[in-house]
mmCIF file of the N, C-alpha and C atoms, coordinates in Angstrom:
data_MODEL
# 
_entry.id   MODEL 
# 
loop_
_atom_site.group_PDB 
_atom_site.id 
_atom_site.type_symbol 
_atom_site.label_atom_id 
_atom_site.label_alt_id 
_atom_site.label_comp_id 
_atom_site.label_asym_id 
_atom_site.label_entity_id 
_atom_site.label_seq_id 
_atom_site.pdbx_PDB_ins_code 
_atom_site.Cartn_x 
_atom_site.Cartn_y 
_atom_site.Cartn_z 
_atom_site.occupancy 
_atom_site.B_iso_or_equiv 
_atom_site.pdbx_formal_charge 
_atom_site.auth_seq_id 
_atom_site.auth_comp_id 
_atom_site.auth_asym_id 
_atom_site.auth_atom_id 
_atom_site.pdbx_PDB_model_num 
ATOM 1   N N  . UNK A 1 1  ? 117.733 103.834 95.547  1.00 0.00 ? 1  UNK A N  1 
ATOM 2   C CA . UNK A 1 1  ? 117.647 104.250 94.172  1.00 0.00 ? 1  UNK A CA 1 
ATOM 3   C C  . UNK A 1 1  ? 117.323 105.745 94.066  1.00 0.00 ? 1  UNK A C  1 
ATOM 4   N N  . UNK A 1 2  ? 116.415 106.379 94.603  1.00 0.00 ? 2  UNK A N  1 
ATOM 5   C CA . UNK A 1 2  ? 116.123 107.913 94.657  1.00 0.00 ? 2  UNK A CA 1 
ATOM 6   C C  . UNK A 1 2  ? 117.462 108.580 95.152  1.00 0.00 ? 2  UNK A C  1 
ATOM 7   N N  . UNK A 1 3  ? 117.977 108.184 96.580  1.00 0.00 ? 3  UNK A N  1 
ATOM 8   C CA . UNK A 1 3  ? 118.959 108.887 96.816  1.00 0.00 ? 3  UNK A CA 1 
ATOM 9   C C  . UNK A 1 3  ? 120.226 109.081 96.039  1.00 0.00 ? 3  UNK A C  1 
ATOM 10  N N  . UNK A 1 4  ? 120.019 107.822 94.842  1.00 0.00 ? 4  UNK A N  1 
ATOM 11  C CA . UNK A 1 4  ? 121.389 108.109 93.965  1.00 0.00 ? 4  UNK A CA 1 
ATOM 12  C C  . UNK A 1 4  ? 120.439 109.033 92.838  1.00 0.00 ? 4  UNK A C  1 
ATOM 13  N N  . UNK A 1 5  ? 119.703 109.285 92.387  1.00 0.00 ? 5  UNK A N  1 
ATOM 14  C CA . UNK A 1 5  ? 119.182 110.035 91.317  1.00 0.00 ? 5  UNK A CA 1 
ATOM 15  C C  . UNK A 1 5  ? 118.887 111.808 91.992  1.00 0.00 ? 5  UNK A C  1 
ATOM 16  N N  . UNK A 1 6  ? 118.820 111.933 93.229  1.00 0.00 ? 6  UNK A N  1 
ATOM 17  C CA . UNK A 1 6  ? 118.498 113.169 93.909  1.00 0.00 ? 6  UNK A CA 1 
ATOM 18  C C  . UNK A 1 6  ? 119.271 114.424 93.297  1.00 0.00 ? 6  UNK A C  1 
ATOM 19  N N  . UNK A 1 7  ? 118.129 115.152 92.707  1.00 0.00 ? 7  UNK A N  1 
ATOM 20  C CA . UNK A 1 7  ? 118.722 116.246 91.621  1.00 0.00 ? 7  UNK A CA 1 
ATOM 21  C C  . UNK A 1 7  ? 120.266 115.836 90.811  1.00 0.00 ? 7  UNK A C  1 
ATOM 22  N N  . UNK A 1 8  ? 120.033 114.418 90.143  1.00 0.00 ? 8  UNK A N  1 
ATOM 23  C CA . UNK A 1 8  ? 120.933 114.202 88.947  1.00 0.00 ? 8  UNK A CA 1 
ATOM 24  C C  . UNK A 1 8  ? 120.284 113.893 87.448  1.00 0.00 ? 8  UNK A C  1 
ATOM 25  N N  . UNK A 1 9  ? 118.740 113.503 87.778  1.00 0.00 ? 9  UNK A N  1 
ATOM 26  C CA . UNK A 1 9  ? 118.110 112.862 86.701  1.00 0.00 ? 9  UNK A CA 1 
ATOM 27  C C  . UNK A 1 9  ? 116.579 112.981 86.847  1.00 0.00 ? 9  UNK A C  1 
ATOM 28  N N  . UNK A 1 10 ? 115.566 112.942 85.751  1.00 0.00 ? 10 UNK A N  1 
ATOM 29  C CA . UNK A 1 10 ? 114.355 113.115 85.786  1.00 0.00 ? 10 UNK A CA 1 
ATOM 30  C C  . UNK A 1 10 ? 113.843 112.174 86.543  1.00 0.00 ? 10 UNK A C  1 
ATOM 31  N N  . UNK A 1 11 ? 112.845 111.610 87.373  1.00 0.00 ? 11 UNK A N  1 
ATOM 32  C CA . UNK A 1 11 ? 112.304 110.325 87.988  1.00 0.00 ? 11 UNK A CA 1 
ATOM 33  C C  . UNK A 1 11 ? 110.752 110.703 87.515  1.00 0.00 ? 11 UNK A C  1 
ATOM 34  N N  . UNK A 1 12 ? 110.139 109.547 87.010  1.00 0.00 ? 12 UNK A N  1 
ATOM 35  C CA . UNK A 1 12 ? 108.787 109.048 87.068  1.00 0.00 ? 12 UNK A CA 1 
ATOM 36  C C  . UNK A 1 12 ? 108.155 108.623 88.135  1.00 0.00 ? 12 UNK A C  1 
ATOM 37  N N  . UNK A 1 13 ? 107.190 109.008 88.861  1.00 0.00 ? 13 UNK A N  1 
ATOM 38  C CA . UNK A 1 13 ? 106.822 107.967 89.626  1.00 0.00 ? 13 UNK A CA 1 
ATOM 39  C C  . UNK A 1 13 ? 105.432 107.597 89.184  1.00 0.00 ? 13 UNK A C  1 
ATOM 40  N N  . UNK A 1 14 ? 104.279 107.073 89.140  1.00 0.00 ? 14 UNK A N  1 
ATOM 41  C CA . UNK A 1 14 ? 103.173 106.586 89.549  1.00 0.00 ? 14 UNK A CA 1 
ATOM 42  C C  . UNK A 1 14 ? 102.548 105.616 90.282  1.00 0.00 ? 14 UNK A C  1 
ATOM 43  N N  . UNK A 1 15 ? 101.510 106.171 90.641  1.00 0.00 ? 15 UNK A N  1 
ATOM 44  C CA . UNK A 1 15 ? 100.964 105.563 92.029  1.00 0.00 ? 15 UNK A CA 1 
ATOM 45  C C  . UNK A 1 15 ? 99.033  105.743 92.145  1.00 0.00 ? 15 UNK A C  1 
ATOM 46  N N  . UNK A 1 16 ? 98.347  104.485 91.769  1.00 0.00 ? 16 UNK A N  1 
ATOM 47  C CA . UNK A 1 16 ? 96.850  104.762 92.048  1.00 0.00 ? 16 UNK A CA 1 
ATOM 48  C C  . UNK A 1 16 ? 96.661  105.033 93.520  1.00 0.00 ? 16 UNK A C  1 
ATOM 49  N N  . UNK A 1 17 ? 97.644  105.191 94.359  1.00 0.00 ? 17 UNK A N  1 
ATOM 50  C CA . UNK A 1 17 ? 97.312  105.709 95.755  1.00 0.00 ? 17 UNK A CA 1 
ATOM 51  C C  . UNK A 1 17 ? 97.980  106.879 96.174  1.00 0.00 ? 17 UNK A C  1 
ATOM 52  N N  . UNK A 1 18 ? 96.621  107.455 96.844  1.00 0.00 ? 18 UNK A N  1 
ATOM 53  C CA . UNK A 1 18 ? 97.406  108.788 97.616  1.00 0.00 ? 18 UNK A CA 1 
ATOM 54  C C  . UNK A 1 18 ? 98.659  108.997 98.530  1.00 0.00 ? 18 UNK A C  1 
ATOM 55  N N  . UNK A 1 19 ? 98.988  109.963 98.845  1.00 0.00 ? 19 UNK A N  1 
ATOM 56  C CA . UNK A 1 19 ? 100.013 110.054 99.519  1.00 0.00 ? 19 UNK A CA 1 
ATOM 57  C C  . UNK A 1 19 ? 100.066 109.241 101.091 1.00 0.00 ? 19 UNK A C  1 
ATOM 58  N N  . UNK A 1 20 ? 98.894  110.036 101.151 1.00 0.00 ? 20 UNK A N  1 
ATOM 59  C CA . UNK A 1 20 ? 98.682  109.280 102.784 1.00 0.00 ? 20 UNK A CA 1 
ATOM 60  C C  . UNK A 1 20 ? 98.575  108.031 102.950 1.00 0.00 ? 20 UNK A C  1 
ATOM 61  N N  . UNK A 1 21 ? 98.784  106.553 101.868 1.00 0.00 ? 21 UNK A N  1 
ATOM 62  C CA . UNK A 1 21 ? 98.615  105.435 102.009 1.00 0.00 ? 21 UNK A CA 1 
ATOM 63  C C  . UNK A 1 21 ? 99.959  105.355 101.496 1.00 0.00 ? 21 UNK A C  1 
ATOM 64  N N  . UNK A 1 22 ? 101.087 105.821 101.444 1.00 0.00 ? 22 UNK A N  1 
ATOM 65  C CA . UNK A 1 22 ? 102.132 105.383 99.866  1.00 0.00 ? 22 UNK A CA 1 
ATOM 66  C C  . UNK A 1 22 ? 103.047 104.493 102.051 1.00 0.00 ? 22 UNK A C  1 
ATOM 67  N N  . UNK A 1 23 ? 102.928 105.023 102.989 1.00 0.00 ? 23 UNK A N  1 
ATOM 68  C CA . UNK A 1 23 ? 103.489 104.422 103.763 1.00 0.00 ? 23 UNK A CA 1 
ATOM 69  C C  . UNK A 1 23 ? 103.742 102.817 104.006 1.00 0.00 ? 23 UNK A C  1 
ATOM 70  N N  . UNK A 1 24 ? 101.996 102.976 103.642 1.00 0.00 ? 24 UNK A N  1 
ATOM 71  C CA . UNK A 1 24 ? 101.592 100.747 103.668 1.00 0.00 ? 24 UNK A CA 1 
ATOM 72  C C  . UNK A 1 24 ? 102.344 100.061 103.000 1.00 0.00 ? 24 UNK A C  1 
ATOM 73  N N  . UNK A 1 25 ? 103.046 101.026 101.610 1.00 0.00 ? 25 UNK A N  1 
ATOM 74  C CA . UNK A 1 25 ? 103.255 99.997  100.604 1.00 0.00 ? 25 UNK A CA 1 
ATOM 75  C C  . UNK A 1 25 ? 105.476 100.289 100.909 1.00 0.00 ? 25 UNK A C  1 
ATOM 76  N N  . UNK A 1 26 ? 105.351 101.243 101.511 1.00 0.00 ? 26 UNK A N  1 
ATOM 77  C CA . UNK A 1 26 ? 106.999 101.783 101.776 1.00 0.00 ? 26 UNK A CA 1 
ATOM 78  C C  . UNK A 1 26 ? 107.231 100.948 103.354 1.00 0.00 ? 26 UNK A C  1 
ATOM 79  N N  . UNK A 1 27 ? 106.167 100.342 103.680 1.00 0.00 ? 27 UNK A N  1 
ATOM 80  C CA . UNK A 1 27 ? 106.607 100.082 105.071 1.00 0.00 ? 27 UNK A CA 1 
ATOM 81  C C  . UNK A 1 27 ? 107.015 100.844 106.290 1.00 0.00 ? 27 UNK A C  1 
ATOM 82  N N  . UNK A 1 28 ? 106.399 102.050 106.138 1.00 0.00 ? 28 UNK A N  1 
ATOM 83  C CA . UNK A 1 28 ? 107.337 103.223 107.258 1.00 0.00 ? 28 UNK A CA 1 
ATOM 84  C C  . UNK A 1 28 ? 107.357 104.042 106.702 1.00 0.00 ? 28 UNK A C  1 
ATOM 85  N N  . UNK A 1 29 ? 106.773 105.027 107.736 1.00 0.00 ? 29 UNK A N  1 
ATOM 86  C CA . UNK A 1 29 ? 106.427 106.237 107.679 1.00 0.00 ? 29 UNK A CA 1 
ATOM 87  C C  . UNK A 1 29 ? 107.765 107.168 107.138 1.00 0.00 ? 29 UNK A C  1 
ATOM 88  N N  . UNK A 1 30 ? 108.710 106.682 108.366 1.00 0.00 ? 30 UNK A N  1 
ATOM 89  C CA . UNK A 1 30 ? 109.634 107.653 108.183 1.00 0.00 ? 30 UNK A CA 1 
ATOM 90  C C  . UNK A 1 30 ? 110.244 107.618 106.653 1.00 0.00 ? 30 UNK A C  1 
ATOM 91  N N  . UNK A 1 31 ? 110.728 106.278 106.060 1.00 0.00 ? 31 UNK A N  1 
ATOM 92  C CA . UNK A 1 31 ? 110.943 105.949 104.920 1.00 0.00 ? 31 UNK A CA 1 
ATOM 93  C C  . UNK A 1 31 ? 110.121 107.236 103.767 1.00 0.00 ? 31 UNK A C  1 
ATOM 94  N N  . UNK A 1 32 ? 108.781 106.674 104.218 1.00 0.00 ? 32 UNK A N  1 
ATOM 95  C CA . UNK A 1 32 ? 108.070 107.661 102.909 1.00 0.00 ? 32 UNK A CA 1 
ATOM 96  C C  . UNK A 1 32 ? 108.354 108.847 103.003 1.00 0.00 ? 32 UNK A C  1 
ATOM 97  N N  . UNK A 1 33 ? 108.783 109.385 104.070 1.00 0.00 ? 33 UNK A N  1 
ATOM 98  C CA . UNK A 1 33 ? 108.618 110.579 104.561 1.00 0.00 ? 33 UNK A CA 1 
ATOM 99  C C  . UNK A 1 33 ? 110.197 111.660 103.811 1.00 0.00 ? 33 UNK A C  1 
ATOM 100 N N  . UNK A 1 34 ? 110.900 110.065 103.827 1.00 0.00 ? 34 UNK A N  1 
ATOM 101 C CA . UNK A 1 34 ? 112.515 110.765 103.526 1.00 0.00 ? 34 UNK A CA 1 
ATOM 102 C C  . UNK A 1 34 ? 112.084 110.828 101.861 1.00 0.00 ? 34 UNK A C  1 
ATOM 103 N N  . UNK A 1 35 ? 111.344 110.292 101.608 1.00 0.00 ? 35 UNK A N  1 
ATOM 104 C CA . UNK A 1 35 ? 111.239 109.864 99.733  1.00 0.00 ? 35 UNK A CA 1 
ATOM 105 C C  . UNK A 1 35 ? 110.731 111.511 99.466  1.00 0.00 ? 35 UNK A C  1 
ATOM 106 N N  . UNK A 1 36 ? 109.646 111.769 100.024 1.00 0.00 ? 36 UNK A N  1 
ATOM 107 C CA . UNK A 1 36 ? 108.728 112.409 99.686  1.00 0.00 ? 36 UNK A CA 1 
ATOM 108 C C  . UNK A 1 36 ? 109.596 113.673 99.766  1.00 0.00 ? 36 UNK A C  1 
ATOM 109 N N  . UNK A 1 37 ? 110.350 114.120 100.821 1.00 0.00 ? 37 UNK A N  1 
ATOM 110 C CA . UNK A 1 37 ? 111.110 115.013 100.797 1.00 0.00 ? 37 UNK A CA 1 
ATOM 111 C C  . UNK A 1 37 ? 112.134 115.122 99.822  1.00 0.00 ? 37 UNK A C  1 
ATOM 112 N N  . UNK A 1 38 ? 112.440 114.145 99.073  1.00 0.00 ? 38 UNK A N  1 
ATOM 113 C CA . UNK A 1 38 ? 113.085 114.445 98.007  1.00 0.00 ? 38 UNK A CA 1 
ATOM 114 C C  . UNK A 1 38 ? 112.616 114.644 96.598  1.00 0.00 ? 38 UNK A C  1 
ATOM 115 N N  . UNK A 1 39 ? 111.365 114.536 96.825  1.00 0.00 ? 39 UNK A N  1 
ATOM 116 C CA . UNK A 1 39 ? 110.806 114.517 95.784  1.00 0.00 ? 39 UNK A CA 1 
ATOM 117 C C  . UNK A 1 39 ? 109.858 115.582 95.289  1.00 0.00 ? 39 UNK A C  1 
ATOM 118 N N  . UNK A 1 40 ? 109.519 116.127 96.241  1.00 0.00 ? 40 UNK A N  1 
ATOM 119 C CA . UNK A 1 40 ? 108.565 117.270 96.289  1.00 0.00 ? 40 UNK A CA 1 
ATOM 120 C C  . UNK A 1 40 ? 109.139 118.388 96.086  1.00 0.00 ? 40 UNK A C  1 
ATOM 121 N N  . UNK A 1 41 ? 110.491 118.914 95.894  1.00 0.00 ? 41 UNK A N  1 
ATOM 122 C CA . UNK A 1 41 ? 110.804 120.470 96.041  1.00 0.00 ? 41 UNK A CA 1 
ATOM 123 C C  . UNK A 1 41 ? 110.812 120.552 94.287  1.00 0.00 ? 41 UNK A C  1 
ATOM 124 N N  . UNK A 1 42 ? 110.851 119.396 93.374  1.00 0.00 ? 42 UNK A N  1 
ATOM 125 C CA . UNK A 1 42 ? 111.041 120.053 92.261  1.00 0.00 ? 42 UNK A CA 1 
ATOM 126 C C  . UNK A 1 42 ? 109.718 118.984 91.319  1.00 0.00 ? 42 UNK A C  1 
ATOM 127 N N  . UNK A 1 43 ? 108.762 118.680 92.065  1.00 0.00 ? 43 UNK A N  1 
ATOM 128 C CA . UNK A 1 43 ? 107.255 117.764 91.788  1.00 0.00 ? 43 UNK A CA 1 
ATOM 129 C C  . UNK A 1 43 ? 106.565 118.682 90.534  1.00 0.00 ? 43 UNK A C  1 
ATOM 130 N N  . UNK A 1 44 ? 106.317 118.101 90.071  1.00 0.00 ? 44 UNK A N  1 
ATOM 131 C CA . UNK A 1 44 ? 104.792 118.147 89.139  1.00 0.00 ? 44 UNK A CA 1 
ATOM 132 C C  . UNK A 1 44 ? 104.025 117.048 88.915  1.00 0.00 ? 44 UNK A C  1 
ATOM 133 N N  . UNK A 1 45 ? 103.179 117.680 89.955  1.00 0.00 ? 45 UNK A N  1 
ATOM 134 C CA . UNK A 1 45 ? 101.575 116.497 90.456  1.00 0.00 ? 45 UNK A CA 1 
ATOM 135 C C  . UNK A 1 45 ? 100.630 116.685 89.251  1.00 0.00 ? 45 UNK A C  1 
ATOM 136 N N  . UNK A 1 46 ? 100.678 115.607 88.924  1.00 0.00 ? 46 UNK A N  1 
ATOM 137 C CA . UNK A 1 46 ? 99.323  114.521 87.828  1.00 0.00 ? 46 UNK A CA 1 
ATOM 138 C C  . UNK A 1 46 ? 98.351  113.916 88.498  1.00 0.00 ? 46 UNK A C  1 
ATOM 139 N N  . UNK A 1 47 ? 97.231  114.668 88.674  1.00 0.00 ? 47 UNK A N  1 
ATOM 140 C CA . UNK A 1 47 ? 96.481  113.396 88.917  1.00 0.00 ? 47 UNK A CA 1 
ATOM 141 C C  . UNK A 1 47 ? 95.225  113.604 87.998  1.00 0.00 ? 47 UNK A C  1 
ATOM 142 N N  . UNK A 1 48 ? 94.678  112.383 88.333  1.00 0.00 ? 48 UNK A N  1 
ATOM 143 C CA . UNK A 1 48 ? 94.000  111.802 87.007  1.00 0.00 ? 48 UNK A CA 1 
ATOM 144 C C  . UNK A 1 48 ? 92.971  111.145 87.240  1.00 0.00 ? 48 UNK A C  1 
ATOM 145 N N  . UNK A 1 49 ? 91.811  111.901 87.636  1.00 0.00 ? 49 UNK A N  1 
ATOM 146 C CA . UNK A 1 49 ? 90.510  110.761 88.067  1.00 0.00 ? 49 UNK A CA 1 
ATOM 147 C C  . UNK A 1 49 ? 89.832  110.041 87.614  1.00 0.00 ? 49 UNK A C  1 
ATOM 148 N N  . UNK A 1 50 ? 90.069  109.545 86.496  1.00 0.00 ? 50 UNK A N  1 
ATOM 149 C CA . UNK A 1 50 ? 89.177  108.921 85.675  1.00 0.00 ? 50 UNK A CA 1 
ATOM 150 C C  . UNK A 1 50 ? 89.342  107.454 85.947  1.00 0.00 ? 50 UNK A C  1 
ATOM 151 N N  . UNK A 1 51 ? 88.368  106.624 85.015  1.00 0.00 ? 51 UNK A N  1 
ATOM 152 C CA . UNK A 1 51 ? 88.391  105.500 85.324  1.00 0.00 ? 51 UNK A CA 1 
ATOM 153 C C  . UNK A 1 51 ? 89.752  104.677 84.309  1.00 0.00 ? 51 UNK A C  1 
ATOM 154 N N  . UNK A 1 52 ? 89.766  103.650 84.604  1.00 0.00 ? 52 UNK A N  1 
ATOM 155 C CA . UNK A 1 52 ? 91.166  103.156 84.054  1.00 0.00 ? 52 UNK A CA 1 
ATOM 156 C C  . UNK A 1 52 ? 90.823  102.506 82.469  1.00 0.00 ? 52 UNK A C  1 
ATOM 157 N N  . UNK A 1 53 ? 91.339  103.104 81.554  1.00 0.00 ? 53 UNK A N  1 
ATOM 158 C CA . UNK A 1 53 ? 91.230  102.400 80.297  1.00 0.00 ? 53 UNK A CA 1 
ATOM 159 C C  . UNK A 1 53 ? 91.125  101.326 79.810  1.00 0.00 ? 53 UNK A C  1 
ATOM 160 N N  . UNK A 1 54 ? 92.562  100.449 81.269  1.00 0.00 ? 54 UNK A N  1 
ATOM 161 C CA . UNK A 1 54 ? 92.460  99.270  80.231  1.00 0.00 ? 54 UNK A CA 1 
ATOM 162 C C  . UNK A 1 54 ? 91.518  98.279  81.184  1.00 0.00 ? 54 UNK A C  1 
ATOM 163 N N  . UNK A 1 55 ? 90.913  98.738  82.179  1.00 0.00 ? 55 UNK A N  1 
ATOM 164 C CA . UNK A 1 55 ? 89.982  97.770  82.739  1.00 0.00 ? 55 UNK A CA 1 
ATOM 165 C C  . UNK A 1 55 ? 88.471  98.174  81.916  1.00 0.00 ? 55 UNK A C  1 
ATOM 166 N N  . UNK A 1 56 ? 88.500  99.337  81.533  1.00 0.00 ? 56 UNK A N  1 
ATOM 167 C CA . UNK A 1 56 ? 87.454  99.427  80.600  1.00 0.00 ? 56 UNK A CA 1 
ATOM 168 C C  . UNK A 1 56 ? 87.288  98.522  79.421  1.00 0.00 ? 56 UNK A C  1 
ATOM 169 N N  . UNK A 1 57 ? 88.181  98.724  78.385  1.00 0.00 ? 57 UNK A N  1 
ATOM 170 C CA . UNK A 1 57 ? 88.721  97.904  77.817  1.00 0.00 ? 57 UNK A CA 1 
ATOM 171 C C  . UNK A 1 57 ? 88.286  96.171  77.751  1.00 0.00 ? 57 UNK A C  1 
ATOM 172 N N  . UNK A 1 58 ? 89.102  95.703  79.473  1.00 0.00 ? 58 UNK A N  1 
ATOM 173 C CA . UNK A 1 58 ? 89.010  94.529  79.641  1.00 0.00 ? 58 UNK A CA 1 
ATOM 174 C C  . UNK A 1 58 ? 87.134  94.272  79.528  1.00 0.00 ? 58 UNK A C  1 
ATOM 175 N N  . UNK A 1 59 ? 86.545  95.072  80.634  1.00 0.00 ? 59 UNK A N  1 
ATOM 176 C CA . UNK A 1 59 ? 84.963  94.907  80.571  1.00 0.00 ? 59 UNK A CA 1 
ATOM 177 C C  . UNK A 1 59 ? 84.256  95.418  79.198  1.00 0.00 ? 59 UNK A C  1 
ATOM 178 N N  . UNK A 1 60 ? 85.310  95.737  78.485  1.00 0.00 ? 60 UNK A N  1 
ATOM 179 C CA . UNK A 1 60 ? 84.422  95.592  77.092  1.00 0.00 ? 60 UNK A CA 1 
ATOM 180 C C  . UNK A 1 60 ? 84.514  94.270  76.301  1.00 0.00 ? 60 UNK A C  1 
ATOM 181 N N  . UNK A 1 61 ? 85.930  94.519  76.521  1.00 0.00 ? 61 UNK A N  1 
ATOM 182 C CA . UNK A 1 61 ? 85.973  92.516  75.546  1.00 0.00 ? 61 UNK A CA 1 
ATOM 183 C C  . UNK A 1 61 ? 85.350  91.519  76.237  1.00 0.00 ? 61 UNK A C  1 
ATOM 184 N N  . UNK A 1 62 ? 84.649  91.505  77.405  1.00 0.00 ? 62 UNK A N  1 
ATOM 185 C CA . UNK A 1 62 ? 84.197  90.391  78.112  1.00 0.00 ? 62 UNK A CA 1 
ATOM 186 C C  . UNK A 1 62 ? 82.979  91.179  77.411  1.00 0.00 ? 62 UNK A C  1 
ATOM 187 N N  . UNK A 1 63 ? 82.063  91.838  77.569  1.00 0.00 ? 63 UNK A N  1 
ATOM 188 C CA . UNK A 1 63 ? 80.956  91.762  77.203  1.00 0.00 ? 63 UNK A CA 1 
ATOM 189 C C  . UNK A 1 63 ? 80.583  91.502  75.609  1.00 0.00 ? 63 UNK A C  1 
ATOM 190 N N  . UNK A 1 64 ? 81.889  91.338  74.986  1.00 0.00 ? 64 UNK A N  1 
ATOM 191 C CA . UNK A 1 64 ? 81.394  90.672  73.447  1.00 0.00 ? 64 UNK A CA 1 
ATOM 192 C C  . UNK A 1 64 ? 82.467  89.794  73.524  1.00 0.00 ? 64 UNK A C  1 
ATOM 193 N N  . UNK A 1 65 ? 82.216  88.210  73.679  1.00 0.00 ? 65 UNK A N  1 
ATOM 194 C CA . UNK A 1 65 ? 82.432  87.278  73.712  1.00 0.00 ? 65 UNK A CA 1 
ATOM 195 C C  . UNK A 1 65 ? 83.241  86.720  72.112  1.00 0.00 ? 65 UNK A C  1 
ATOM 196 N N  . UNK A 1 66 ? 82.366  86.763  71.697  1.00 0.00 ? 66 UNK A N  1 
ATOM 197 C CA . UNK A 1 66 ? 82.809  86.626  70.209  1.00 0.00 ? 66 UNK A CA 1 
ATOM 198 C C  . UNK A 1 66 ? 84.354  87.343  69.897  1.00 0.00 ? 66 UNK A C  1 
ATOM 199 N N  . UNK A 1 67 ? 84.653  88.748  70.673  1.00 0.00 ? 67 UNK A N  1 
ATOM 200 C CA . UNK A 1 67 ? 86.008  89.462  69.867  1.00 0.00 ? 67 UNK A CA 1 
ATOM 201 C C  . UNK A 1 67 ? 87.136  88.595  70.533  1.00 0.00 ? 67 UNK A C  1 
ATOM 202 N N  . UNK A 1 68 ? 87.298  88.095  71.478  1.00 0.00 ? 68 UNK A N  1 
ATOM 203 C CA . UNK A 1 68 ? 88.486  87.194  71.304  1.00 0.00 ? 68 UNK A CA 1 
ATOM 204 C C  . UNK A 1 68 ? 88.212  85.422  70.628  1.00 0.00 ? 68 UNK A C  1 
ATOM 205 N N  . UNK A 1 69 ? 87.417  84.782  70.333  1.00 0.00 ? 69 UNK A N  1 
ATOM 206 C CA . UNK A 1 69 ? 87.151  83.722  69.499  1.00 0.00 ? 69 UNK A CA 1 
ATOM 207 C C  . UNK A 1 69 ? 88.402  83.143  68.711  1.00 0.00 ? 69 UNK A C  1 
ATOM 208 N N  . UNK A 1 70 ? 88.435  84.646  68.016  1.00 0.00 ? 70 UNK A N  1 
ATOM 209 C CA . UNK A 1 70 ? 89.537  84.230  67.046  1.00 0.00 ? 70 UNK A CA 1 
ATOM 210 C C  . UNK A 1 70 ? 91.066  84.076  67.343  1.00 0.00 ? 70 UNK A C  1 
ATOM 211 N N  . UNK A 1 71 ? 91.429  84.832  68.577  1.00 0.00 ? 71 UNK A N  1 
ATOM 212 C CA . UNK A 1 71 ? 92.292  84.584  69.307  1.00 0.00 ? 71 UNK A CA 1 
ATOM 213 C C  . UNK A 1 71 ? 92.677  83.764  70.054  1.00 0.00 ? 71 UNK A C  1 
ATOM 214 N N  . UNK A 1 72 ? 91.751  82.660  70.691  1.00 0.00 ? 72 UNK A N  1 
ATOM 215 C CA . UNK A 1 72 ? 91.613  81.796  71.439  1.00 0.00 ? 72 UNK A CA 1 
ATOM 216 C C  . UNK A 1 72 ? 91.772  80.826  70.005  1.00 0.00 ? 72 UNK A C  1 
ATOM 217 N N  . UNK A 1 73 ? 91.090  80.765  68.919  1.00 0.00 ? 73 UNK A N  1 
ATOM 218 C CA . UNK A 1 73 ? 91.405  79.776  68.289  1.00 0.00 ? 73 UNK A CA 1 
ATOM 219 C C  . UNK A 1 73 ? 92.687  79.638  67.264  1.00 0.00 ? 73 UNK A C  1 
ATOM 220 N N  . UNK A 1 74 ? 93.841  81.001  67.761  1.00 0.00 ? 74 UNK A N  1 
ATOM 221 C CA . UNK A 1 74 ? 94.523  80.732  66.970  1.00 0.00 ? 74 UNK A CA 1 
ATOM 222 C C  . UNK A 1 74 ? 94.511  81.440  65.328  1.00 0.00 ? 74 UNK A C  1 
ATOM 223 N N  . UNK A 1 75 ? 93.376  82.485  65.296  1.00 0.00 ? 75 UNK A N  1 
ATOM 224 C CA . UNK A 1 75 ? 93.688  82.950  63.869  1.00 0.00 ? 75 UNK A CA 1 
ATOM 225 C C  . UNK A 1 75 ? 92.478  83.991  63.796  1.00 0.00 ? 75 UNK A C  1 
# 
């Protein structure tokens, strides 16, 4: 899929993992290695340390029990 988009079209990527782990999930080094090279000469790196919204979020609606009630019952 990258190699058909390679300088024809914008690509998104995101990833909560660094570079140096993106191999585990590509299976191979070399693999990541060919990605990354295509991807890096025209990159603009985001990163973003914060904590994640919607797990915030989630640990907020669990700590008030009551705000889904009405959802669970349907109205």
């Amino acid at each position: 899929m990258f190699s058909q988009r390679y300088e024809r079209g914008a690509t998104l990527v995101t990833s909560n993992l660094p570079f140096d782990e993106w191999a585990e999930t590509f299976g191979s080094e070399r693999l990541t290695g060919a990605l990354l090279d295509r991807l890096t000469p025209h990159v603009h790196i985001l990163e973003m340390n914060r904590d994640s919204y919607w797990l915030a979020q989630a640990k907020k609606n669990k700590a008030r029990p009551d705000a889904n009630a009405g959802a669970e019952a349907g109205g």
